[in-house]
N, CA, C and O atoms as CSV, one atom per row, in Angstrom:
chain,resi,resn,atom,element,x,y,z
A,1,UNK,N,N,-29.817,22.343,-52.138
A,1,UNK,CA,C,-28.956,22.199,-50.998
A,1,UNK,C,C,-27.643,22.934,-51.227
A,1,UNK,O,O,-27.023,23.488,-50.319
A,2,UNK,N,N,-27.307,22.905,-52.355
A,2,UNK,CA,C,-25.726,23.370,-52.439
A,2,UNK,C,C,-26.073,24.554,-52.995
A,2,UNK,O,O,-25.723,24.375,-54.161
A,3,UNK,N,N,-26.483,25.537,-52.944
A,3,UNK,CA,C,-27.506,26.614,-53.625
A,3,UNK,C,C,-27.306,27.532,-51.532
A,3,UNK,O,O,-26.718,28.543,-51.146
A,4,UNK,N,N,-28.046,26.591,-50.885
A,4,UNK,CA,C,-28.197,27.563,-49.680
A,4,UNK,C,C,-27.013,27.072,-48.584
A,4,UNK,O,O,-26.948,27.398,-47.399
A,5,UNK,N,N,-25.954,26.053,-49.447
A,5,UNK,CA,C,-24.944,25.974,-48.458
A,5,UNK,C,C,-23.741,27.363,-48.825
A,5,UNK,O,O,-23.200,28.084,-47.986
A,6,UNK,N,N,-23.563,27.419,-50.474
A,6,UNK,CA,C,-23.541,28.851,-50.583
A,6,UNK,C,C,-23.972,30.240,-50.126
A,6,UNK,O,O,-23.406,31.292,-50.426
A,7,UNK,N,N,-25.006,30.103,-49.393
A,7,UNK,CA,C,-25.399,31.434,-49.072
A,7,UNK,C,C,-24.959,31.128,-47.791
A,7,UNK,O,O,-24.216,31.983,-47.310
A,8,UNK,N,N,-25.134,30.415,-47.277
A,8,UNK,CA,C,-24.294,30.801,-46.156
A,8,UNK,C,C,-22.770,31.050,-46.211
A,8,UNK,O,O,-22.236,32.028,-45.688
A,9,UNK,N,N,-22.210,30.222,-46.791
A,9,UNK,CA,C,-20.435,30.590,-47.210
A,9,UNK,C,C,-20.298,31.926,-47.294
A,9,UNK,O,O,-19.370,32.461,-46.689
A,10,UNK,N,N,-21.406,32.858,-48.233
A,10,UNK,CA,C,-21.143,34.460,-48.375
A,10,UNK,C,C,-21.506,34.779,-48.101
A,10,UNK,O,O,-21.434,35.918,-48.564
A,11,UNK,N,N,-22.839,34.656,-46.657
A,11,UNK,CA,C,-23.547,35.906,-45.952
A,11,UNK,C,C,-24.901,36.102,-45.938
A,11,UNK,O,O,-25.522,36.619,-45.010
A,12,UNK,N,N,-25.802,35.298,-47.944
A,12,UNK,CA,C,-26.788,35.464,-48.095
A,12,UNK,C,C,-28.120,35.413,-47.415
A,12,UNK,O,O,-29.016,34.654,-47.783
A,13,UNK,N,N,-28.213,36.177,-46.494
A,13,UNK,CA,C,-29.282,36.023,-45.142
A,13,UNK,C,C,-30.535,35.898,-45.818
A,13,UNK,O,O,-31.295,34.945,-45.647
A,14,UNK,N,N,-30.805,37.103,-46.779
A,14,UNK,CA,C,-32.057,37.383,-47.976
A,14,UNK,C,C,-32.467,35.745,-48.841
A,14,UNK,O,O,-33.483,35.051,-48.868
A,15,UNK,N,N,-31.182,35.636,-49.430
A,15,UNK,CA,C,-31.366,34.627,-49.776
A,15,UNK,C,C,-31.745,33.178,-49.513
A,15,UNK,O,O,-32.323,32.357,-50.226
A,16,UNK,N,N,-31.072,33.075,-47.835
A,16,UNK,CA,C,-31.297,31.749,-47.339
A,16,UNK,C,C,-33.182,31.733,-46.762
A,16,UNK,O,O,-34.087,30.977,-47.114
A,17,UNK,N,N,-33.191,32.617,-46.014
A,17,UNK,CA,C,-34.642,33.225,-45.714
A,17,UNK,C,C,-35.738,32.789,-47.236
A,17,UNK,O,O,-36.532,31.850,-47.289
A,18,UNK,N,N,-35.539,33.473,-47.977
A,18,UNK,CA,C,-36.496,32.912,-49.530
A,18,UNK,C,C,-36.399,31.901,-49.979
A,18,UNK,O,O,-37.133,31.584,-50.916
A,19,UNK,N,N,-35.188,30.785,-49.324
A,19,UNK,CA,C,-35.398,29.182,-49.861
A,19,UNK,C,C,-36.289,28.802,-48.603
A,19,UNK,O,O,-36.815,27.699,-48.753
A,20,UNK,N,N,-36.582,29.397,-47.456
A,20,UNK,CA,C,-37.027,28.650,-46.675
A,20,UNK,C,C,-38.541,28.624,-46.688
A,20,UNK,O,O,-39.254,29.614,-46.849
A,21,UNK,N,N,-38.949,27.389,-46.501
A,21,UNK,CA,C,-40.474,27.096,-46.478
A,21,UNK,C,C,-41.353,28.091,-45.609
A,21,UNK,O,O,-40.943,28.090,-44.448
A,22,UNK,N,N,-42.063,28.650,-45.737
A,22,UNK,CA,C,-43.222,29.889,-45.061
A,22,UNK,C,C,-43.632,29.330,-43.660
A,22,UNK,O,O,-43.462,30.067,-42.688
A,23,UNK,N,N,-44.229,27.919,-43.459
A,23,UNK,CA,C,-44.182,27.409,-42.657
A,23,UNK,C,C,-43.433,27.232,-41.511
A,23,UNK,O,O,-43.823,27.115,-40.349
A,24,UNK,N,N,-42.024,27.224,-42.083
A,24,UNK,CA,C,-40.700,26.910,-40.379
A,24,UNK,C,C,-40.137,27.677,-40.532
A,24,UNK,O,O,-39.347,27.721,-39.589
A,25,UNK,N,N,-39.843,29.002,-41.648
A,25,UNK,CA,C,-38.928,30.290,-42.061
A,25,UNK,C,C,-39.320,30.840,-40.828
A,25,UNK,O,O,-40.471,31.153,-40.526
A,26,UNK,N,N,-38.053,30.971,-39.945
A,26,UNK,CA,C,-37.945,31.849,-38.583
A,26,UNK,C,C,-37.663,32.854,-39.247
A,26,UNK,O,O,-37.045,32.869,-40.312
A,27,UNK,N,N,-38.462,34.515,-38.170
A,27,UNK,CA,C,-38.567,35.819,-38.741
A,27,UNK,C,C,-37.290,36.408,-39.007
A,27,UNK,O,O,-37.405,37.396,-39.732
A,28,UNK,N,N,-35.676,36.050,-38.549
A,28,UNK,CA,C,-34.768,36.312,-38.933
A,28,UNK,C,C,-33.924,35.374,-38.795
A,28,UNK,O,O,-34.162,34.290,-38.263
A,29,UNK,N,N,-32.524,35.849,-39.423
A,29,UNK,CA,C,-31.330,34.627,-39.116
A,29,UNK,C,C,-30.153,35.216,-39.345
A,29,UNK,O,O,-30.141,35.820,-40.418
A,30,UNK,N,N,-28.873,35.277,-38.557
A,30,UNK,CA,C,-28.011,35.793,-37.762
A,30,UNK,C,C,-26.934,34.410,-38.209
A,30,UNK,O,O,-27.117,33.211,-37.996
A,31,UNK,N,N,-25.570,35.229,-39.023
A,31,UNK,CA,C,-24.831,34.023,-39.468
A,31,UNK,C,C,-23.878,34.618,-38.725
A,31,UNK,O,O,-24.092,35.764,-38.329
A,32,UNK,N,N,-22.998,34.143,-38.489
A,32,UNK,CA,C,-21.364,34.598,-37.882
A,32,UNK,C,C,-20.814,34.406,-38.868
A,32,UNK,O,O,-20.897,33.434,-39.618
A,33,UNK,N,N,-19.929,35.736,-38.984
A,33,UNK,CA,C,-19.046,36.040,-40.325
A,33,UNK,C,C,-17.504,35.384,-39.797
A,33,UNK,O,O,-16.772,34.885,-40.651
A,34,UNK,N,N,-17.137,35.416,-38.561
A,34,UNK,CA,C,-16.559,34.354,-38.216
A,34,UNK,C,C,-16.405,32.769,-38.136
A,34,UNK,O,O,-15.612,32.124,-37.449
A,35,UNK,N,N,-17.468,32.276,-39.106
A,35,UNK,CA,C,-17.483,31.000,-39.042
A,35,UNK,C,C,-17.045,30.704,-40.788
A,35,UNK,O,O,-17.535,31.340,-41.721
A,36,UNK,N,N,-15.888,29.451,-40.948
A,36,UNK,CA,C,-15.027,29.838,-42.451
A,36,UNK,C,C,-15.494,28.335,-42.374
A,36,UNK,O,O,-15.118,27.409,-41.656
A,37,UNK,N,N,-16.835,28.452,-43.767
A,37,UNK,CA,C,-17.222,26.903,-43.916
A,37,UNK,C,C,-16.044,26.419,-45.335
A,37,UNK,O,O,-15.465,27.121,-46.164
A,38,UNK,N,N,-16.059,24.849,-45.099
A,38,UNK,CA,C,-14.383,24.841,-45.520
A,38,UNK,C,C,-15.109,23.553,-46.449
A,38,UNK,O,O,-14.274,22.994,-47.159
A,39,UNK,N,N,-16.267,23.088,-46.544
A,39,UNK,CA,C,-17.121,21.916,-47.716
A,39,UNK,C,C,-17.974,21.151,-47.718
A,39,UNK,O,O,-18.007,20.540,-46.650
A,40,UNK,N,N,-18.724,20.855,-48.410
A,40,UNK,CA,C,-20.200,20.215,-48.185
A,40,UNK,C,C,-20.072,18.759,-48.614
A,40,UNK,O,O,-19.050,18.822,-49.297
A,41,UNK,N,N,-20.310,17.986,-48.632
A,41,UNK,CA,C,-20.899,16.487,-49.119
A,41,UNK,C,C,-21.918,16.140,-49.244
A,41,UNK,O,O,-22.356,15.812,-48.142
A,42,UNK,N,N,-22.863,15.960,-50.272
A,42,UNK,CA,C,-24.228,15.413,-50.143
A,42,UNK,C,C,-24.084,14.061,-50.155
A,42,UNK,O,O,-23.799,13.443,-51.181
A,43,UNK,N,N,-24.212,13.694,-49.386
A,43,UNK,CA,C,-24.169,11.682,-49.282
A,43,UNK,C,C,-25.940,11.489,-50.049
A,43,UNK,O,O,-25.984,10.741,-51.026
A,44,UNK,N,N,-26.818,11.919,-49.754
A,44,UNK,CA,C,-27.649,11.335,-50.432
A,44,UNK,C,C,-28.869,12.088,-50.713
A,44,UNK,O,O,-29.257,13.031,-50.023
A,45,UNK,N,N,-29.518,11.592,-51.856
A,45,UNK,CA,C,-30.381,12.395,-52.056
A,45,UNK,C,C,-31.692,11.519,-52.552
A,45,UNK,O,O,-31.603,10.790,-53.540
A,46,UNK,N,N,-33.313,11.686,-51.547
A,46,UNK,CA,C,-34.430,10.808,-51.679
A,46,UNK,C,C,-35.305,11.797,-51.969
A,46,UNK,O,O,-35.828,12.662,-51.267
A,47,UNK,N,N,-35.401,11.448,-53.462
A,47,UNK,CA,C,-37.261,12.043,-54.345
A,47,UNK,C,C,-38.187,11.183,-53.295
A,47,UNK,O,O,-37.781,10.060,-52.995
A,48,UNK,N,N,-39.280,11.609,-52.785
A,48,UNK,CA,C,-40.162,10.819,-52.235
A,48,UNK,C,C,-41.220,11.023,-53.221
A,48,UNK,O,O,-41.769,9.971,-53.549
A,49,UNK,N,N,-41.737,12.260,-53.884
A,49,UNK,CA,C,-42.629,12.334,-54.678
A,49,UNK,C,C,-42.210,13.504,-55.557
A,49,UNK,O,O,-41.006,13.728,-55.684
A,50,UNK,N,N,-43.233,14.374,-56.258
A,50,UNK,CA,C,-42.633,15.182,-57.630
A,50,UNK,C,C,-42.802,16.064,-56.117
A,50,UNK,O,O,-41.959,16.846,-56.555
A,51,UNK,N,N,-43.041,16.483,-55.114
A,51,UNK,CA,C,-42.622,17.716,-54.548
A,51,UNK,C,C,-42.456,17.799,-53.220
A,51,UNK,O,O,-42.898,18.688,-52.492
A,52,UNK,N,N,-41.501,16.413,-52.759
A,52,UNK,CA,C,-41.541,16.126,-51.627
A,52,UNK,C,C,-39.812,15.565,-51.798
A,52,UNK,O,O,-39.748,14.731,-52.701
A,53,UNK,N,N,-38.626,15.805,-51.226
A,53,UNK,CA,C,-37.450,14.881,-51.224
A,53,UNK,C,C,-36.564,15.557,-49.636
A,53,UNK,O,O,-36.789,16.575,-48.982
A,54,UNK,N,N,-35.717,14.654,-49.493
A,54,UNK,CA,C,-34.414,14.744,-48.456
A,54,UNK,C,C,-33.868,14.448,-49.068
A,54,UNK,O,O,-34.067,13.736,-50.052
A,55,UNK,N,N,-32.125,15.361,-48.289
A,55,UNK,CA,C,-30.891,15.370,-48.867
A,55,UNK,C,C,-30.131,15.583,-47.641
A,55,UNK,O,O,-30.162,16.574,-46.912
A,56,UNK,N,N,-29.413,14.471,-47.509
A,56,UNK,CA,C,-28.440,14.234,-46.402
A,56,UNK,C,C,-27.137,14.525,-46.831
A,56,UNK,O,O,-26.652,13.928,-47.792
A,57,UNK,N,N,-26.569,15.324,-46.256
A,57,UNK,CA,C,-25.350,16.190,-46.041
A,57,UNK,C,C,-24.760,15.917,-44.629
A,57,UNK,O,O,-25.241,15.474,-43.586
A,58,UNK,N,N,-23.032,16.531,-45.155
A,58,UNK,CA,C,-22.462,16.968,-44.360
A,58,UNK,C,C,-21.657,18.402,-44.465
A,58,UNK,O,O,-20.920,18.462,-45.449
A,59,UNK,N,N,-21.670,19.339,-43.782
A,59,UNK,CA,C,-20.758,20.281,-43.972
A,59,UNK,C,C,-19.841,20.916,-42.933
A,59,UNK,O,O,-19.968,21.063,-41.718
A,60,UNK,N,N,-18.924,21.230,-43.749
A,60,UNK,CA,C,-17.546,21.133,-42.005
A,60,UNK,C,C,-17.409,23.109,-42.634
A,60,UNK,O,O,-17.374,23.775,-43.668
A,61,UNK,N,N,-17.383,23.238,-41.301
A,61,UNK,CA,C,-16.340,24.609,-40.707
A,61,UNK,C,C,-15.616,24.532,-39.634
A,61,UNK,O,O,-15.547,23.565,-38.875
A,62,UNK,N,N,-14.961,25.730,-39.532
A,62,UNK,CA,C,-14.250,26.317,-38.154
A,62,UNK,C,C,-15.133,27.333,-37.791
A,62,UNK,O,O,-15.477,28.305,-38.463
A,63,UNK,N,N,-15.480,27.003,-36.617
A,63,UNK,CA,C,-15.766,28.138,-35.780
A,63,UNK,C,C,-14.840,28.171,-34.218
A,63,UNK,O,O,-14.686,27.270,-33.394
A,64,UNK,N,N,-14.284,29.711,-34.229
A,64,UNK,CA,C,-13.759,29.994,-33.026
A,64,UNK,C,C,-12.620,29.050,-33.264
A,64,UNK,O,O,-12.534,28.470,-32.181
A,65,UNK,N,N,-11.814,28.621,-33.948
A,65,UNK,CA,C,-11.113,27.973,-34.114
A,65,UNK,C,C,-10.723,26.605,-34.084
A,65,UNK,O,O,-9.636,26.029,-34.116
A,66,UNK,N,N,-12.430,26.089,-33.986
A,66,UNK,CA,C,-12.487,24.721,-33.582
A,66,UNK,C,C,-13.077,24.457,-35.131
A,66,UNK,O,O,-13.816,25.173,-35.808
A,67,UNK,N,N,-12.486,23.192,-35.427
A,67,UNK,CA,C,-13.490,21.762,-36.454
A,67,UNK,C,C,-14.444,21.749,-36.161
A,67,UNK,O,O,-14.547,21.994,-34.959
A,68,UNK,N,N,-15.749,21.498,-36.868
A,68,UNK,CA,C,-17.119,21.254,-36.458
A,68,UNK,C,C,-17.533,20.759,-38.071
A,68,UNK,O,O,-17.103,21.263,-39.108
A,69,UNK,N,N,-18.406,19.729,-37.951
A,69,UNK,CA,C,-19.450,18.815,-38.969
A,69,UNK,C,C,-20.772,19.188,-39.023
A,69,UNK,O,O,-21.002,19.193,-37.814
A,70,UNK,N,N,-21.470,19.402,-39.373
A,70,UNK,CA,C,-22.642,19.319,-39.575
A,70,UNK,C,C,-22.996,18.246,-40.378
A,70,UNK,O,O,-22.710,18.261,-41.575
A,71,UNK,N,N,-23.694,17.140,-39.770
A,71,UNK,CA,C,-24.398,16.043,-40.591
A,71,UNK,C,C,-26.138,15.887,-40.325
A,71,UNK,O,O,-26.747,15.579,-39.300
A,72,UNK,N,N,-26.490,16.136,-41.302
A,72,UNK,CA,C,-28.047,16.670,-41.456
A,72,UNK,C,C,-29.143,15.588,-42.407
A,72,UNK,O,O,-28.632,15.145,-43.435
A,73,UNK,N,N,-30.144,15.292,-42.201
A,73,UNK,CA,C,-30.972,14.988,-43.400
A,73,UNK,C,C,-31.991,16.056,-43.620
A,73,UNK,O,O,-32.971,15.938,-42.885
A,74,UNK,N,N,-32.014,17.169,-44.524
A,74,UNK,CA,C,-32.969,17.992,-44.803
A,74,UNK,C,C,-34.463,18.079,-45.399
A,74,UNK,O,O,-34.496,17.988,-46.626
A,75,UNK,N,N,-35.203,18.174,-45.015
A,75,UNK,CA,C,-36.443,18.078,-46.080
A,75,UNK,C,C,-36.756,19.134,-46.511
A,75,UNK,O,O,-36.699,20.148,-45.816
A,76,UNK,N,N,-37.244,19.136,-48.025
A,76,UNK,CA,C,-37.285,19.747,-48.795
A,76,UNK,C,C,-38.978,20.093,-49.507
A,76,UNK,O,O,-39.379,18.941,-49.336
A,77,UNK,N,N,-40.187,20.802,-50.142
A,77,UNK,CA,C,-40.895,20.855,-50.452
A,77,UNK,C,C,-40.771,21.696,-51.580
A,77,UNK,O,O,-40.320,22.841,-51.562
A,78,UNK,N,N,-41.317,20.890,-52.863
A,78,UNK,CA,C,-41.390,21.976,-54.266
A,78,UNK,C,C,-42.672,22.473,-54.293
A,78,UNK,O,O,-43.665,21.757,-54.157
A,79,UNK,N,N,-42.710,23.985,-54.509
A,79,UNK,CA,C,-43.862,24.945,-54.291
A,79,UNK,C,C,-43.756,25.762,-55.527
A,79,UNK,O,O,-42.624,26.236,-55.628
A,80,UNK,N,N,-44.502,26.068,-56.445
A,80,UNK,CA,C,-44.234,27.024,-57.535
A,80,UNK,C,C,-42.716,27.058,-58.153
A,80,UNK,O,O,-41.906,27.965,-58.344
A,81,UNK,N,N,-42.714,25.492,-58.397
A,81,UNK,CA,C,-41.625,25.060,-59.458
A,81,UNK,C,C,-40.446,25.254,-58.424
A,81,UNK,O,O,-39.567,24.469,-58.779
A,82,UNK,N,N,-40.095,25.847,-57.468
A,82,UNK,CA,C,-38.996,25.993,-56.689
A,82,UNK,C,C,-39.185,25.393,-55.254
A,82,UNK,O,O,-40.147,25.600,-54.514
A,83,UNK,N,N,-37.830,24.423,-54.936
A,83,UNK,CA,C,-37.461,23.635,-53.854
A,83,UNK,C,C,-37.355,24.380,-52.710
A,83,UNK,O,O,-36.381,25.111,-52.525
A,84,UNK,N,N,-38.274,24.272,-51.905
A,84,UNK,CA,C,-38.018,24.916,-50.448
A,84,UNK,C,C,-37.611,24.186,-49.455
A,84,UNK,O,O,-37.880,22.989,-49.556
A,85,UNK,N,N,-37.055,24.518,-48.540
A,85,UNK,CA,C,-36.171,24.103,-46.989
A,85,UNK,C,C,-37.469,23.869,-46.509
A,85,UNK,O,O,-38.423,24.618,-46.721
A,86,UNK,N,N,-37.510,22.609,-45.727
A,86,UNK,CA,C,-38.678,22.752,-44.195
A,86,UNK,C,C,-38.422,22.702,-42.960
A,86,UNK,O,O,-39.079,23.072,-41.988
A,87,UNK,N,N,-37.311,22.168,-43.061
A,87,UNK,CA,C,-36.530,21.102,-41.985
A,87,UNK,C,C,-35.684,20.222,-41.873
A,87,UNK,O,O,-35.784,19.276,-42.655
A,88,UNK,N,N,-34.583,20.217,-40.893
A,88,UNK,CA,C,-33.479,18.858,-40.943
A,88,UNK,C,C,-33.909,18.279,-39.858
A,88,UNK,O,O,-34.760,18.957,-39.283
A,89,UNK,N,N,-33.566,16.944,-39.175
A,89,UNK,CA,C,-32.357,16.092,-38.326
A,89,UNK,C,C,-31.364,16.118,-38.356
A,89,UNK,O,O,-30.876,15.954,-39.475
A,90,UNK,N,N,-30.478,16.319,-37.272
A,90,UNK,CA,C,-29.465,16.480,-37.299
A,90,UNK,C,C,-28.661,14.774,-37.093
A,90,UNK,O,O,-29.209,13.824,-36.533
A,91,UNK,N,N,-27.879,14.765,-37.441
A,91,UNK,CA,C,-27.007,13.213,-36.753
A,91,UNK,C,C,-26.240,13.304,-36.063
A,91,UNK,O,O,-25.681,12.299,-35.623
């Protein structure tokens, strides 16, 4: 989680794309370099099995000059030793 909240902070499109699961990885993704993410919180984090967990976050930016939160529970799938993205809820 704090791995691809970084890539977004610097741009990593390549990067965020290769954490994402094959399954829900949309064919591209388009960040605004105008958006200044300002910190993350992981409130929690659930192993469900050795390759199955969620991790509920929050992360704040400005965009356009407004405050904005992101509060998420993400799911996650381990595939060839490495944690992939599948999907959030948002809150």
């Amino acid at each position: 989680m704090r791995s691809r909240y970084s890539a977004y902070v610097l741009g990593l499109v390549p990067y965020l794309l290769d954490t994402w699961h094959a399954g829900t990885r949309p064919a591209g993704l388009s960040i605004d370099p105008a958006t200044k993410w300002l910190g993350l919180e992981v409130r929690a984090l659930h192993r469900i099995d050795e390759t199955h967990a969620s991790v509920e976050f929050v992360a704040r930016c400005r965009d356009g000059g407004r405050a904005t939160r992101l509060h998420e529970t993400s799911r996650f799938v381990r595939e060839a030793g490495r944690w992939l993205y599948v999907d959030g809820d948002p809150s």
